[in-house]
DRENDO-1510 file (C-alpha; in Angstrom, 1 decimal, always signed):
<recs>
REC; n; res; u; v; w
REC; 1; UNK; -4.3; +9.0; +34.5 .
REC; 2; UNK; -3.2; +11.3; +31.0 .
REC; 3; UNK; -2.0; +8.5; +29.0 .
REC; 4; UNK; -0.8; +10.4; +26.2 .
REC; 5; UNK; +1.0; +12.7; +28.6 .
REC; 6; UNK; +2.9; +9.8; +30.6 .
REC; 7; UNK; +3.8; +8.0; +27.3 .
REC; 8; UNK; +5.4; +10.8; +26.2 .
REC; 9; UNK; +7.0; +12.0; +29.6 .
REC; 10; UNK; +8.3; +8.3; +29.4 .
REC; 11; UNK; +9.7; +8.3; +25.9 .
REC; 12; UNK; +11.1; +12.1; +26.3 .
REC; 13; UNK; +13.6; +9.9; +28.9 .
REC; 14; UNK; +14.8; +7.4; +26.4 .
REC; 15; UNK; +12.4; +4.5; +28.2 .
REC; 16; UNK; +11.2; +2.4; +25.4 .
REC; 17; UNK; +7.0; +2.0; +25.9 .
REC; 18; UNK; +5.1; -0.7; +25.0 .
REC; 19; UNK; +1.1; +0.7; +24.6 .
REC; 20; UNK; -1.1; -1.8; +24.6 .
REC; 21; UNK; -5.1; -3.2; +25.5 .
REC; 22; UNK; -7.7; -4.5; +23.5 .
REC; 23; UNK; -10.1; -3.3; +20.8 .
REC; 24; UNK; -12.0; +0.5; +20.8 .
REC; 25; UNK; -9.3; +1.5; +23.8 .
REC; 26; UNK; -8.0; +4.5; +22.2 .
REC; 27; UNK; -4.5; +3.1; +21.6 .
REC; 28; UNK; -4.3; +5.0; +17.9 .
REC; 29; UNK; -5.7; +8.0; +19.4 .
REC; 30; UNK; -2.6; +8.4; +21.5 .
REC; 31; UNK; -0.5; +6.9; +19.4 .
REC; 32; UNK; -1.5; +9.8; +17.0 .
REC; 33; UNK; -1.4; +12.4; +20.0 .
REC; 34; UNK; +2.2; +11.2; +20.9 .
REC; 35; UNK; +3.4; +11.6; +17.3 .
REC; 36; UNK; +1.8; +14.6; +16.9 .
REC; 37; UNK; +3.3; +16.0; +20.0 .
REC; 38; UNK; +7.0; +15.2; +18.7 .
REC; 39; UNK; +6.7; +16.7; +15.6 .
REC; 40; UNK; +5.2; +19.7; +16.7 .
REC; 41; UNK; +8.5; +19.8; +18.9 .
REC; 42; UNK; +10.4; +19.6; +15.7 .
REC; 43; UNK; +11.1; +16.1; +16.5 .
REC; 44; UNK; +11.3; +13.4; +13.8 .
REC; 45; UNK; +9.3; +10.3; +13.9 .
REC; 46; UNK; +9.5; +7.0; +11.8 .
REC; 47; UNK; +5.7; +5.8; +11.7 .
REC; 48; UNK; +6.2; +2.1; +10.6 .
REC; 49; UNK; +3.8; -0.9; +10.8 .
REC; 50; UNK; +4.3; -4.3; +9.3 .
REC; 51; UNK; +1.4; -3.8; +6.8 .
REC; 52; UNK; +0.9; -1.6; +3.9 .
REC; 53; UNK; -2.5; -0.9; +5.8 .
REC; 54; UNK; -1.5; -0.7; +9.0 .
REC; 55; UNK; +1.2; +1.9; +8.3 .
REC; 56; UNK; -1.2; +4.3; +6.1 .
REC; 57; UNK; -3.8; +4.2; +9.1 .
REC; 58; UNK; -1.1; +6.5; +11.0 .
REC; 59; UNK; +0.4; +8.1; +8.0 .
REC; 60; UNK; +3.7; +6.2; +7.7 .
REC; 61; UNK; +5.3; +3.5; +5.9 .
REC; 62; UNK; +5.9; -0.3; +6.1 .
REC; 63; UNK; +9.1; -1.3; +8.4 .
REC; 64; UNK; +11.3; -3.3; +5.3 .
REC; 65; UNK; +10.6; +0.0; +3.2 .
REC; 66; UNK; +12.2; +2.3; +5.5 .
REC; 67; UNK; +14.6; -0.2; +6.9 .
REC; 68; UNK; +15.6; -1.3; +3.2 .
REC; 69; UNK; +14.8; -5.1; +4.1 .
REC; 70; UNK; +14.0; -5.7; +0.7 .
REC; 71; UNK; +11.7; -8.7; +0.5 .
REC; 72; UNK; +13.3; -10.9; +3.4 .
REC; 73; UNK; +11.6; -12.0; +6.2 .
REC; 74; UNK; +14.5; -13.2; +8.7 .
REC; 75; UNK; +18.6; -13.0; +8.7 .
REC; 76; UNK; +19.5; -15.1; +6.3 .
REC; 77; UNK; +17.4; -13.9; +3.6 .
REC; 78; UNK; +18.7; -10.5; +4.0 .
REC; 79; UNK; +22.8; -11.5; +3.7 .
REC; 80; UNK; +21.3; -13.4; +0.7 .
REC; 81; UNK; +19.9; -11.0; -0.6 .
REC; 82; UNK; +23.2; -8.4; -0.3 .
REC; 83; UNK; +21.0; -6.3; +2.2 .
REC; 84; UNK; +23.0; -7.2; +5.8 .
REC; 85; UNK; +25.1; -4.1; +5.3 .
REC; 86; UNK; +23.9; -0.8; +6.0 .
REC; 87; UNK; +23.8; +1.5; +3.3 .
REC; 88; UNK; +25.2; +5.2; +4.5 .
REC; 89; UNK; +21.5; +6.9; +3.1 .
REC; 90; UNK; +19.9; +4.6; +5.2 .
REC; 91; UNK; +21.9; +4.6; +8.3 .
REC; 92; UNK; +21.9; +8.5; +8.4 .
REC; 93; UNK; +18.0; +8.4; +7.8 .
REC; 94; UNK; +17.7; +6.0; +11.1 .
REC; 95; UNK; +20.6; +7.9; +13.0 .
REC; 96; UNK; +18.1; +11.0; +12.8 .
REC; 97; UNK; +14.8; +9.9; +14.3 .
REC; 98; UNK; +13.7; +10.7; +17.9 .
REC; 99; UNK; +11.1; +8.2; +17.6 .
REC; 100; UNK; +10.5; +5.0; +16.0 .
REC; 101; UNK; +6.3; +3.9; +16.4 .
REC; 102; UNK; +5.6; +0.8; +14.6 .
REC; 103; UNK; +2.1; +0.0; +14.7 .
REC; 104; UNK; -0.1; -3.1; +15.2 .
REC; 105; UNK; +3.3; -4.9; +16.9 .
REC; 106; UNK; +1.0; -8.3; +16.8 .
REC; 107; UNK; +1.6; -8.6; +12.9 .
REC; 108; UNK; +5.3; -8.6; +13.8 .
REC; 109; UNK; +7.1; -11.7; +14.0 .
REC; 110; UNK; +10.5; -12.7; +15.8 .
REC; 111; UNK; +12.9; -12.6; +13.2 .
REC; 112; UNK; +11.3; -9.3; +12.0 .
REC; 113; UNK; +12.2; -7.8; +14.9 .
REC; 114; UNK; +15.5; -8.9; +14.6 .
REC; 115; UNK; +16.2; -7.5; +11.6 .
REC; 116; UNK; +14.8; -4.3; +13.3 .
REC; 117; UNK; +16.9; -4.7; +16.3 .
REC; 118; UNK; +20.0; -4.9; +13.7 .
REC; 119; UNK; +19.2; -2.0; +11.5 .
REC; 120; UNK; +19.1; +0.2; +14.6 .
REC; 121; UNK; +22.3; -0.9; +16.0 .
REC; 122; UNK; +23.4; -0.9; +13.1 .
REC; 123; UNK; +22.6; +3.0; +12.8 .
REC; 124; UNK; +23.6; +3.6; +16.6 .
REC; 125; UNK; +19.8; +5.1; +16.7 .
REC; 126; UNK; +19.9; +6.7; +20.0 .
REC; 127; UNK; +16.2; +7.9; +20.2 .
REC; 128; UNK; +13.1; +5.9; +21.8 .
REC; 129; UNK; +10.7; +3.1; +20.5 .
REC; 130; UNK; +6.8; +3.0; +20.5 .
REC; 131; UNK; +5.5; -0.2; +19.8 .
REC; 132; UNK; +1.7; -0.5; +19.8 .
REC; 133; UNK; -0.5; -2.9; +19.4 .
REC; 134; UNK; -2.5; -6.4; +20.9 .
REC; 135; UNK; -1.1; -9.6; +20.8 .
REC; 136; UNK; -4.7; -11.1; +21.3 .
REC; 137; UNK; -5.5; -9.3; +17.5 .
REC; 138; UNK; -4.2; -10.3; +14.1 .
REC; 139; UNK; -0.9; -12.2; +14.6 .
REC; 140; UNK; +2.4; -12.3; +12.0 .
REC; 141; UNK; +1.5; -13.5; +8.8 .
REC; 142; UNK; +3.4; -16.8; +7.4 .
REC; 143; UNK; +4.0; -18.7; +4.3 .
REC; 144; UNK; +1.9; -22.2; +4.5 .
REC; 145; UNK; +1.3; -24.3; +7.6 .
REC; 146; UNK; +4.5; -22.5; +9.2 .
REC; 147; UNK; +4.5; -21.9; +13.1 .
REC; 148; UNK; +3.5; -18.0; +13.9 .
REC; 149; UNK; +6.2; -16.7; +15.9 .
REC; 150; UNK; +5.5; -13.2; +18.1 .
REC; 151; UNK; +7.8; -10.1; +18.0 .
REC; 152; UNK; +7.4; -10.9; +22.2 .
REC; 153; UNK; +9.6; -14.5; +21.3 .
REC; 154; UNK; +13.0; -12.8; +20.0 .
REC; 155; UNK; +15.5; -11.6; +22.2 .
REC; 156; UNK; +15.2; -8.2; +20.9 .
REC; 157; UNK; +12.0; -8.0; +22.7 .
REC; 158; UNK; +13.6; -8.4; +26.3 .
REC; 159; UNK; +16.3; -6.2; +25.5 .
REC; 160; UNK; +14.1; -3.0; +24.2 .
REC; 161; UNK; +13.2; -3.4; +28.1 .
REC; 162; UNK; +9.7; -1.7; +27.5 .
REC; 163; UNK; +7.7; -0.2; +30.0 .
REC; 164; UNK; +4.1; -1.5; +29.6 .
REC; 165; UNK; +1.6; +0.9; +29.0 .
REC; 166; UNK; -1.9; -1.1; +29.2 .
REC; 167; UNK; -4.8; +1.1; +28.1 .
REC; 168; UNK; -8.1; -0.5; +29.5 .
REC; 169; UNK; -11.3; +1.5; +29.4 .
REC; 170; UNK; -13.7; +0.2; +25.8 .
REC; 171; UNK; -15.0; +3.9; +24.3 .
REC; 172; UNK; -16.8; +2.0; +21.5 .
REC; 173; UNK; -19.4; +1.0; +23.4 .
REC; 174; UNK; -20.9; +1.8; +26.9 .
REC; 175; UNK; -22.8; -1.6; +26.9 .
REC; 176; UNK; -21.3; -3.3; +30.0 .
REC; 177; UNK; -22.4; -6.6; +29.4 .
REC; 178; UNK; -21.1; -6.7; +25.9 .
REC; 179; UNK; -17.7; -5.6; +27.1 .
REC; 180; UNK; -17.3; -8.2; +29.1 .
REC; 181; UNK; -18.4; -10.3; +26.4 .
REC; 182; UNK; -16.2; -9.1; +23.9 .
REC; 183; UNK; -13.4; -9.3; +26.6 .
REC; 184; UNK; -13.9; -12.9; +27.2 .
REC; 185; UNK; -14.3; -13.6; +22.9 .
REC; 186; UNK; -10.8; -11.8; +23.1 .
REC; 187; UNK; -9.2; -14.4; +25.7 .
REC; 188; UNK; -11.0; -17.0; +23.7 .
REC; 189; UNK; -13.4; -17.7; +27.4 .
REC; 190; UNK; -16.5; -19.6; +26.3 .
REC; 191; UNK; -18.5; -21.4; +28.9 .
REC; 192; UNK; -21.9; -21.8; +28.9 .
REC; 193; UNK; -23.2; -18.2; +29.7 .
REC; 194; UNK; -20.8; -16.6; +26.7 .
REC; 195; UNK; -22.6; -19.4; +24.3 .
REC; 196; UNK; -26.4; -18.4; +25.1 .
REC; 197; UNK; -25.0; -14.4; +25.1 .
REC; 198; UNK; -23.5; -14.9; +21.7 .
REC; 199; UNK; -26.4; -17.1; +20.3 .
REC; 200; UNK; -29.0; -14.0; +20.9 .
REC; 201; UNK; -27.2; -12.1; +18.4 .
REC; 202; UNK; -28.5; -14.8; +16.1 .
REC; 203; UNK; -31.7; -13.2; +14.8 .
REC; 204; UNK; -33.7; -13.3; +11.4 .
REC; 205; UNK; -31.9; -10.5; +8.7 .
REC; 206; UNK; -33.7; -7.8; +7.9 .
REC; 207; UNK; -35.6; -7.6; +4.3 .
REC; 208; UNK; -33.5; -4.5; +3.1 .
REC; 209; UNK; -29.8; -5.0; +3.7 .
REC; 210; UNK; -29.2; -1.4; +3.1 .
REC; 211; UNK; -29.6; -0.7; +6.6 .
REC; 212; UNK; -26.8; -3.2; +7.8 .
REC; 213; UNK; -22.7; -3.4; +6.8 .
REC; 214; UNK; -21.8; -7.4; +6.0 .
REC; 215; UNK; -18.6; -7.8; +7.7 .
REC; 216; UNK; -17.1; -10.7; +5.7 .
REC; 217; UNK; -13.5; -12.5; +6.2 .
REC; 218; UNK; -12.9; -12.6; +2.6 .
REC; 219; UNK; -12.2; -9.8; -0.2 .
REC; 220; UNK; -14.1; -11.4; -3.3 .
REC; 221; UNK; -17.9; -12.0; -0.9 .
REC; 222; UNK; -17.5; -8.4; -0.1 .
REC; 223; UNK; -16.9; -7.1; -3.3 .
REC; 224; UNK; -19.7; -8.9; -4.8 .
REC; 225; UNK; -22.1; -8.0; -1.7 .
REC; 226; UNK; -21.2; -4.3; -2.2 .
REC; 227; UNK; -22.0; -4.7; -6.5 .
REC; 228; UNK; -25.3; -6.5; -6.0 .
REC; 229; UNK; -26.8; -4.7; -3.4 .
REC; 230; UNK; -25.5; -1.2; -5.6 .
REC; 231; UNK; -27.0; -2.5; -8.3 .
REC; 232; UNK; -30.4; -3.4; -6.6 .
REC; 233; UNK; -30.6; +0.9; -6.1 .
REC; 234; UNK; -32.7; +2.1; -9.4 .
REC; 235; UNK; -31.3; +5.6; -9.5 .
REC; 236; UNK; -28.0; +7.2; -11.7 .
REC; 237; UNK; -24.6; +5.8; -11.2 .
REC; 238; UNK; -22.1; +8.1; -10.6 .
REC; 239; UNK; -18.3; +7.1; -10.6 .
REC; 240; UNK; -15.8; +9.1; -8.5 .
REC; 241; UNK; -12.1; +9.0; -9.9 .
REC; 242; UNK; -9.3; +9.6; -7.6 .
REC; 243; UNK; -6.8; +12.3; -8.6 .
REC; 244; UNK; -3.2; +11.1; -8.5 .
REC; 245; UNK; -0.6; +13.6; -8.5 .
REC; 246; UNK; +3.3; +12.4; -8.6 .
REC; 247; UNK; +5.6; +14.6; -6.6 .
REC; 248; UNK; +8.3; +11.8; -7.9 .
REC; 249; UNK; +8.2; +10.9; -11.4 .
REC; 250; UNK; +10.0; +7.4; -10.8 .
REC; 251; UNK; +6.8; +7.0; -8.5 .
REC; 252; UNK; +5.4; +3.8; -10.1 .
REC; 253; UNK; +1.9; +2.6; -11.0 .
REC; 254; UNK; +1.9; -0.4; -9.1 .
REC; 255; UNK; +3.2; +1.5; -6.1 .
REC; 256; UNK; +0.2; +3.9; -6.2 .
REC; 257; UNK; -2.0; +1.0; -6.5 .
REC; 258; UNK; -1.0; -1.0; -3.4 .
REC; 259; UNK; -1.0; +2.1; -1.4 .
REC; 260; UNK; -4.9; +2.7; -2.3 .
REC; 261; UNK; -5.9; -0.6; -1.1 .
REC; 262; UNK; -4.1; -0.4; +1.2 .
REC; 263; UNK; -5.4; +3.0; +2.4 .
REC; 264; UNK; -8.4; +1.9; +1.4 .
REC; 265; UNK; -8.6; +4.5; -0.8 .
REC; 266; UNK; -11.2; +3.5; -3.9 .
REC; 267; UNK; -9.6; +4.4; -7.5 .
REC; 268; UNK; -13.5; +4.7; -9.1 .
REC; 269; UNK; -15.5; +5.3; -6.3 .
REC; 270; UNK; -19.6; +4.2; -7.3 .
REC; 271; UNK; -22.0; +5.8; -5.8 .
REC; 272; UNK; -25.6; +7.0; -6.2 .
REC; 273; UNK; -28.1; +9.3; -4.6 .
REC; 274; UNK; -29.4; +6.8; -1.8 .
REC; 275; UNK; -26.8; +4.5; -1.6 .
REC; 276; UNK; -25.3; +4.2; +2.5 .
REC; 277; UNK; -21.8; +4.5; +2.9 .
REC; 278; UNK; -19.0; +4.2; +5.7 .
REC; 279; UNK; -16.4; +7.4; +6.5 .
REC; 280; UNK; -13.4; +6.0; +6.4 .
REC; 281; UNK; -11.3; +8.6; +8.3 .
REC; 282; UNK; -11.6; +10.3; +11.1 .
REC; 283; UNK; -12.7; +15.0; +11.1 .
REC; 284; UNK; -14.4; +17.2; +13.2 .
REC; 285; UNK; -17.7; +16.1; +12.3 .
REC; 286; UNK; -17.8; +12.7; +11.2 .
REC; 287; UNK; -15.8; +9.2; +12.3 .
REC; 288; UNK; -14.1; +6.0; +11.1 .
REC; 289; UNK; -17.4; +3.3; +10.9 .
REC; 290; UNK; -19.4; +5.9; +11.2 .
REC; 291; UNK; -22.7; +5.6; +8.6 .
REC; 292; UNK; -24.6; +7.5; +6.3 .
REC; 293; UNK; -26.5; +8.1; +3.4 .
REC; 294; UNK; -25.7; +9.9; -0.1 .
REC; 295; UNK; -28.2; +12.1; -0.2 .
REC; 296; UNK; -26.7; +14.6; -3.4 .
REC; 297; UNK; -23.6; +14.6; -5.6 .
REC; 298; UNK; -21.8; +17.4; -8.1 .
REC; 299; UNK; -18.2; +17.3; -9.7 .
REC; 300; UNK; -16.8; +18.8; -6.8 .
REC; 301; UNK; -18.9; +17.6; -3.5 .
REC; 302; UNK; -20.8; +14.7; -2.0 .
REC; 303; UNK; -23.5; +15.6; +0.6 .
REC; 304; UNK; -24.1; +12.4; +3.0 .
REC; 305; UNK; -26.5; +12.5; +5.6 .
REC; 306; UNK; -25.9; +10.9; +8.9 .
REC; 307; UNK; -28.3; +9.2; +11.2 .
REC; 308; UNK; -28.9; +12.5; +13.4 .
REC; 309; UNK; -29.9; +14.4; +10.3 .
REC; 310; UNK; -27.2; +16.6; +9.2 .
REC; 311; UNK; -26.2; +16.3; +6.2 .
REC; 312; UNK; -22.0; +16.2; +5.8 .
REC; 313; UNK; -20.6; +17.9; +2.2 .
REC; 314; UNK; -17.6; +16.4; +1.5 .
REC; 315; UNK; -15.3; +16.9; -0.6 .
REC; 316; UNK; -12.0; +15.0; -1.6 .
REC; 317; UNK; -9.3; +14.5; +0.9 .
REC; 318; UNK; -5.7; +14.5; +0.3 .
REC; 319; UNK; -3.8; +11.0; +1.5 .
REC; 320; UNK; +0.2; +11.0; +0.4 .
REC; 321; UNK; +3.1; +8.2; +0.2 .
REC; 322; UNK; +6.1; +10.1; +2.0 .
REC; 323; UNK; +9.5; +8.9; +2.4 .
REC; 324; UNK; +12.3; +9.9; +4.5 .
REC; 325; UNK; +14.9; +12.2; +2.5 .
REC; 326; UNK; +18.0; +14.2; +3.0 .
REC; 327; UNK; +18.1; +17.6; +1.6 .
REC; 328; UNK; +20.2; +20.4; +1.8 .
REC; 329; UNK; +18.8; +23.7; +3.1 .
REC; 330; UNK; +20.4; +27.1; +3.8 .
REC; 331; UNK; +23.5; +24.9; +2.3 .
REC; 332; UNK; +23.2; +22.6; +5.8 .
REC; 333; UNK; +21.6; +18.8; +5.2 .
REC; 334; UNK; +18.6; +17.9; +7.1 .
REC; 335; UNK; +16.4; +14.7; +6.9 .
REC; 336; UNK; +12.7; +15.6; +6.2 .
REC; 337; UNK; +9.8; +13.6; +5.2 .
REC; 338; UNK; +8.3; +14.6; +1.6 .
REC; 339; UNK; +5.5; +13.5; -0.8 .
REC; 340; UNK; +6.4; +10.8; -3.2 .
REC; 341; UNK; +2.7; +10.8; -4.6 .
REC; 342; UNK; -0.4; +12.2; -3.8 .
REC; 343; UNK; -4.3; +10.9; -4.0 .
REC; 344; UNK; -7.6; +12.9; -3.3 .
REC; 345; UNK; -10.4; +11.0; -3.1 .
REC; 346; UNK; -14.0; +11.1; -1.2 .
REC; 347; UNK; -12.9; +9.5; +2.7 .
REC; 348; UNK; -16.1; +7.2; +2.2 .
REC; 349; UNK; -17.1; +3.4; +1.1 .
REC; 350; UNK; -20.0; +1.6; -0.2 .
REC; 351; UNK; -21.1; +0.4; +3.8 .
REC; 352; UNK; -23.1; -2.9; +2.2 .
REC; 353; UNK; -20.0; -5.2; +3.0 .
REC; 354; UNK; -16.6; -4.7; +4.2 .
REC; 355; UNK; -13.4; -7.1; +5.3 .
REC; 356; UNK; -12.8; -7.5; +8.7 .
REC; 357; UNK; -9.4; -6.7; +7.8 .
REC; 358; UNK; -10.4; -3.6; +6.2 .
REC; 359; UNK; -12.9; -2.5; +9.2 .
REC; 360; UNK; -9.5; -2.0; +10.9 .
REC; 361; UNK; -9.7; +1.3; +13.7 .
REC; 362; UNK; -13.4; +1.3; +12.4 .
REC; 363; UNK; -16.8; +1.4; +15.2 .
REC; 364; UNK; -20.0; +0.2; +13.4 .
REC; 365; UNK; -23.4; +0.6; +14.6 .
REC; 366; UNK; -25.2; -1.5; +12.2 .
REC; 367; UNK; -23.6; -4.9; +12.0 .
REC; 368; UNK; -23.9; -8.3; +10.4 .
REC; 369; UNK; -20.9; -10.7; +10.9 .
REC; 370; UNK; -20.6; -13.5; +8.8 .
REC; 371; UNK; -19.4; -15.9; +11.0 .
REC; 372; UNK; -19.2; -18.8; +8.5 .
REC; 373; UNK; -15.3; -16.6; +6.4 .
REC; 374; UNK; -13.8; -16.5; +10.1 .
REC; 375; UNK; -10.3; -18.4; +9.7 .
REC; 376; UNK; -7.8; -17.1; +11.7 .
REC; 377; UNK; -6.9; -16.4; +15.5 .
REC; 378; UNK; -8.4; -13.7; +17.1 .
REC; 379; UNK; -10.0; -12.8; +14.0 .
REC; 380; UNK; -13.9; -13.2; +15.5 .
REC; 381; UNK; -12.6; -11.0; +18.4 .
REC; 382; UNK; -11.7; -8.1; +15.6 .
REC; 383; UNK; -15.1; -8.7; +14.2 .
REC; 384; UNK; -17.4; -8.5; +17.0 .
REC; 385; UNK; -15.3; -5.6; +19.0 .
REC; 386; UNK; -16.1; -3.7; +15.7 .
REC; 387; UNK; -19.8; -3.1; +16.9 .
REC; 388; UNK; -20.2; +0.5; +18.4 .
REC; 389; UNK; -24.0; -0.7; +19.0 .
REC; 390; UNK; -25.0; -4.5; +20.4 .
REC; 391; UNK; -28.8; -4.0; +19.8 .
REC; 392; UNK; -27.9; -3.4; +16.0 .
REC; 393; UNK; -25.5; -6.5; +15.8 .
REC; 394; UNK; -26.7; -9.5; +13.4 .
REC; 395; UNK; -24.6; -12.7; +13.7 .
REC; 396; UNK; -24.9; -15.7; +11.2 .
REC; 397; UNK; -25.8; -18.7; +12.3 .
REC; 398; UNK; -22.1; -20.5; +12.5 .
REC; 399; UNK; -21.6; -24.0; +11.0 .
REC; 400; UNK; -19.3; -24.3; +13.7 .
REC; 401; UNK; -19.4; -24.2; +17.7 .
REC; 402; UNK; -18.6; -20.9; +19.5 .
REC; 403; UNK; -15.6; -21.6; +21.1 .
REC; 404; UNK; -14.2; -22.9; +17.2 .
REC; 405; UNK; -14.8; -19.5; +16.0 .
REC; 406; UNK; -13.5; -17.8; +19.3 .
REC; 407; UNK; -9.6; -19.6; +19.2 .
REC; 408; UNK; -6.7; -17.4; +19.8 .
REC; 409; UNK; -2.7; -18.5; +19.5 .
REC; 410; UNK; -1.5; -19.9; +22.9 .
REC; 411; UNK; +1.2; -18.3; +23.0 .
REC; 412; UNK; +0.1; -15.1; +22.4 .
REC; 413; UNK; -2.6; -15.6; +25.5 .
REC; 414; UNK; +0.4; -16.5; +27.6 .
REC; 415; UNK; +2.4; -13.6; +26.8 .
REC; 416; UNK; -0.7; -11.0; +27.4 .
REC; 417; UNK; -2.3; -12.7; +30.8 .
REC; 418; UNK; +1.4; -12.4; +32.0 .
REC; 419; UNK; +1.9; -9.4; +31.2 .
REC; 420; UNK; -1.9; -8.1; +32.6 .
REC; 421; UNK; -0.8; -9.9; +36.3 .
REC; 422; UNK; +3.0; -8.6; +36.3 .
</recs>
């Protein structure tokens, strides 16, 4: 079956599609392929996501941004906030899409999607929705101990009347036997079998760390991984800036910043000759995980050679903040999507340690989980579905039992082993 060609057959006749499947399916592949697709058709397309992160993975920007949601997170907060009413810029903005993708769906929660469901009424949007995502991955964010509520629990949900899309086949790995592992980690299945599977990845760390990527739970262990084990390499330190360029001059500072980490976009890049690093993008001839080493630098290039030899020059990418605009050309008004700010930096990262959360869309063949920062549901199944290569996967030994580690939200499982039967 041609996924990316039915998704867009189906969308083309105003069905509403929900993609979906678990980790290393290819669901950003087609969700790139189907946006692609539009606006070579001269189609426009709103590429939202929840997360700052989420949305610069397909290019786009966070839903309250383009939806003018402000800070609120439900209803209420938003006629608080003076924000229930439409304002004519945005509602013409919204009017004019084709297609509205928002990304990773799980991070949604109920009364987000409310406040979606509202702002496109409230636009009369007449195009077609593309939500993506796993509800068995990273769920809604919430303040405190609050109950996580699923974009699947609102009644906007049920009334977007999706056609399911479920994408199946694993391309990170051909390993069948750690598929299935992975697959039962992601339903949160441990019995017996999945415990002594899981314990053989348990084996003594190798003497040089260079050769692995920590993946850690937390932001400060990685950072501090990534400066000792930089710092342990004897030869020159080089520092990469990135180039900012402001298309907008009210473009502001802290704007740019969030948008770099959350692009994962390094404003002093270190590096020295020797030192291995992840790409952090996909191109022709290199992908997101992949690894390599620095093996020269100038001002303008940086040559890393991969494991099959050949050596990569790279040199800095562009990676811009764009907003939705109207304009007037040829004296008729048009929406189009411009820069607000540009970056160029090298697509690469130190690859001693990494966030789960940051490993996002990334297949890693040299892997060492610390399983000791996993907190959250699902968050062990991210972690291990990460590894492109099981005979090059290191866990640490857990304080914890498996099946502790392994938890994912009940409802969520509900929701997804319904929805695999119907």
């Amino acid at each position: 079956m041609n996924y990316i060609n039915s998704t867009i057959e189906r969308l083309k006749q105003k069905q509403n599609v929900f993609l979906t499947g678990g980790a290393g399916v290819g669901k950003t592949t087609i969700t790139k392929e189907v946006i692609k697709a539009y606006e070579e058709d001269a189609k426009k397309v709103a590429k939202l996501a929840s997360t700052g992160m989420a949305a610069a993975l397909i290019g786009g920007q966070t839903i309250h941004s383009f939806l003018d949601l402000g800070i609120a997170s439900n209803r209420d907060e938003l006629e608080r906030n003076a924000k229930l009413e439409i304002s004519k810029k945005v509602k013409k903005i919204i009017h004019s899409m084709d297609l509205v993708v928002i990304d990773e769906i799980s991070m949604v929660s109920d009364t987000l999607l409310d406040m979606i469901k509202l702002r496109l009424h409230q636009a009369d949007f007449k195009g077609s929705l593309l939500f993506v995502g796993d509800f068995l991955q990273l769920p809604p964010v919430v303040r405190g101990y609050a109950e996580v509520n699923f974009a699947f629990e609102s009644h906007a949900w049920q009334d977007f009347a999706f056609e399911t899309i479920e994408l199946t086949h694993i391309y990170r790995t051909d390993d069948q036997a750690f598929i299935e592992l992975i697959n039962s980690v992601r339903f949160g299945h441990i019995d017996e079998e999945i415990h002594n599977h899981l314990n053989r990845f348990i084996k003594p760390l190798p003497n040089d760390f260079r050769e692995f990527t920590f993946l850690f739970g937390k932001n400060e262990t990685a950072s501090r991984h990534n400066k000792a084990q930089l710092a342990f390499i004897e030869n020159e330190l080089f520092i990469k800036e990135a180039q900012i360029i402001k298309h907008n001059q009210s473009a502001k500072d802290i704007e740019i910043q969030r948008f770099m980490n959350d692009a994962r976009i390094e404003r002093e890049l270190e590096l020295k000759v020797g030192v291995p690093v992840l790409f952090s993008r996909n191109s022709w001839n290199y992908f997101n995980g992949e690894r390599g080493v620095v093996v020269n630098l100038d001002s303008n290039f940086v040559y890393v050679q991969k494991s099959d030899g050949k050596v990569v020059k790279l040199e800095a990418v562009a990676q811009s903040k764009n907003m939705w605009k109207e304009q007037t050309i040829e004296g008729k008004k048009e929406m189009l999507e411009e820069s607000v700010f540009t970056i160029y930096q090298f697509p690469i990262k130190l690859a001693f340690a990494i966030t789960i959360h940051k490993s996002q869309g990334m297949s890693i063949e040299d892997l060492i989980i610390e399983t000791n920062e996993i907190f959250a549901p699902s968050q062990f199944y991210v972690a291990l579905s990460r590894s492109s290569n099981p005979t090059r996967l290191n866990l640490i030994a857990p304080k914890r039992q498996w099946y502790e580690l392994a938890f994912v939200n009940k409802k969520a499982l509900d929701f997804v082993q319904r929805g695999s039967q119907s």
